[in-house]
N, C-alpha and C positions, 0 to 999 in steps of 0.2 A: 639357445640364445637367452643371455639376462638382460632384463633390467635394470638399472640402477635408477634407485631414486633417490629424491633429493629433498633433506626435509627444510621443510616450507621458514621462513625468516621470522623470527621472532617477532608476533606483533607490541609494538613499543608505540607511545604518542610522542609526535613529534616536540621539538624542544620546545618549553615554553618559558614565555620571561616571567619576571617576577610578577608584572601586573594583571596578568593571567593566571596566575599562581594566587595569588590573593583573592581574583575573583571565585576563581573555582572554591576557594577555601569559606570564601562568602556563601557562595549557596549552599554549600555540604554543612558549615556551621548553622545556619539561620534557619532551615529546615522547613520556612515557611513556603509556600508557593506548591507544585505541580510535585508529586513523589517521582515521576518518573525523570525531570531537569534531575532531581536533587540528587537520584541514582546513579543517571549516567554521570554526572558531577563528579559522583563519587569515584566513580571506573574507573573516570579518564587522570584522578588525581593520581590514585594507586597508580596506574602506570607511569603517570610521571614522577612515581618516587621508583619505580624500577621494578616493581611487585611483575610477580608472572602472572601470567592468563587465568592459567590453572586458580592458583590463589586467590586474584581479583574475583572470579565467578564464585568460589567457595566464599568467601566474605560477602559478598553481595547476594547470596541465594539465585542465581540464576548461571546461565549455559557459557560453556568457553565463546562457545558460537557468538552468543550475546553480546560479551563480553569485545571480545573482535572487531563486531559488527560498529560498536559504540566506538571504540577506539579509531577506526576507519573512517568515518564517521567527519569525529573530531580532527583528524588529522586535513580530511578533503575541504570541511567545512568551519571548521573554527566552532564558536560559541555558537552560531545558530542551533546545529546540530544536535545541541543537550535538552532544545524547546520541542516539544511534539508540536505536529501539524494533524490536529483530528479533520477528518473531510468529512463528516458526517452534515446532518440535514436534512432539509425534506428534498424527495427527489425531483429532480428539473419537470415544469411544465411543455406539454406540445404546444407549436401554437399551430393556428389553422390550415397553414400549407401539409405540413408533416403529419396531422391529425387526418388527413383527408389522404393522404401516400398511406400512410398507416392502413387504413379502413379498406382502401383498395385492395391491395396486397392481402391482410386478412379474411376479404371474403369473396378473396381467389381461389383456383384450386393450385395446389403448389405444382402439379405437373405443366401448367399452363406458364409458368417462370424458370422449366426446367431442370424444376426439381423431383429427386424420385421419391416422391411421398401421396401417400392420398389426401393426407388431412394434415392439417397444421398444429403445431403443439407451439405451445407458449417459448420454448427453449427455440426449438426451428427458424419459427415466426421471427425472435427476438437476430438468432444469429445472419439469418436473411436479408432483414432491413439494414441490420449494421453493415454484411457484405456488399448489399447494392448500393450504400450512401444515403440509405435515407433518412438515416439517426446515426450520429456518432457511435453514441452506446445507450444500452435500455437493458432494465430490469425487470421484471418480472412484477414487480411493484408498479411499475411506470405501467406496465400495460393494466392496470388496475384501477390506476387514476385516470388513464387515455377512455378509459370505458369504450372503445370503439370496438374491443374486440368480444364484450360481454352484450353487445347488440348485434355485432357479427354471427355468434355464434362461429367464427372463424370458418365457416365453408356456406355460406348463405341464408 
C-alpha cells in the first residue's frame, strides 16, 4: 500500500495594495525603531514581490520555518503582526486568600490530596495548585517571592 503525498502550497502574502506597500517600504527604508518590525517588514515585502521562502530566509539570515511563520502571520493579522508583544516583567503578586491555599497545600503531605508522593518539590507543588484552581499559573520564581514555601519547609 502507497502513499501519496502532496506538497504543501506555496507560502505567498496575501495581496497587498499600494498603501501597504509604501508602508511596509517605510519601515524596511527607515530602519529606525524595533530590528525585529523592521525584519519581518522585510520578509513579508519579498514575498510580496514574489521571492520564494527558500530565498527570503537566505537573505534575511534566518529559517524557511521563520520565514512562514511571519508571512502567516501577516496574512491572519495584518500590520499588527510585524510589532513584537514582549510579556516579560515582574512576576504576578499572591494576595492573601491564595498565599494562605498556597501554604496550606505546601505543608501538607502530598499523599493526604492524593497524590503519590512523599514530599513535595517545587515543580509538583507548582503543577498541583495549577490543577486544583488555586493559581492560574506559577513559577518557580513566584514560589520565591510567595516565601510561604521557604517557611514551610514544604512538609512541616
Amino acid at each position: 500500500m502507497y502513499q501519496t503525498w502532496q506538497m504543501a502550497e506555496r507560502v505567498q502574502v496575501r495581496e497587498i495594495d499600494d498603501d501597504e506597500g509604501r508602508r511596509l517600504l517605510r519601515i524596511v527604508r527607515r530602519g529606525s525603531g524595533s530590528v525585529v518590525t523592521w525584519r519581518r517588514a522585510q520578509m513579508v515585502l519579498l514575498s510580496a514581490q514574489k521571492m520564494p521562502v527558500a530565498k527570503i530566509a537566505e537573505v534575511t539570515f534566518t529559517s524557511e520555518d521563520r520565514v512562514r511563520d511571519v508571512i502567516h502571520d501577516f496574512n491572519a493579522d495584518g500590520f499588527d503582526s510585524l510589532y513584537p508583544r514582549y510579556a516579560g516583567g515582574r512576576p504576578r503578586t499572591f494576595n492573601l486568600p491564595e498565599r494562605r491555599e498556597i501554604k496550606k497545600y505546601a505543608k501538607s503531605k502530598p499523599v493526604e490530596h492524593g497524590v503519590p508522593f512523599s514530599t513535595w518539590s517545587l515543580s509538583k507543588l507548582a503543577d498541583f495548585l495549577v490543577a486544583e484552581g488555586v493559581v492560574d499559573d506559577i513559577s518557580h520564581e513566584a514560589f520565591g517571592s510567595c516565601s510561604v514555601t521557604k517557611a514551610s519547609r514544604f512538609n512541616g
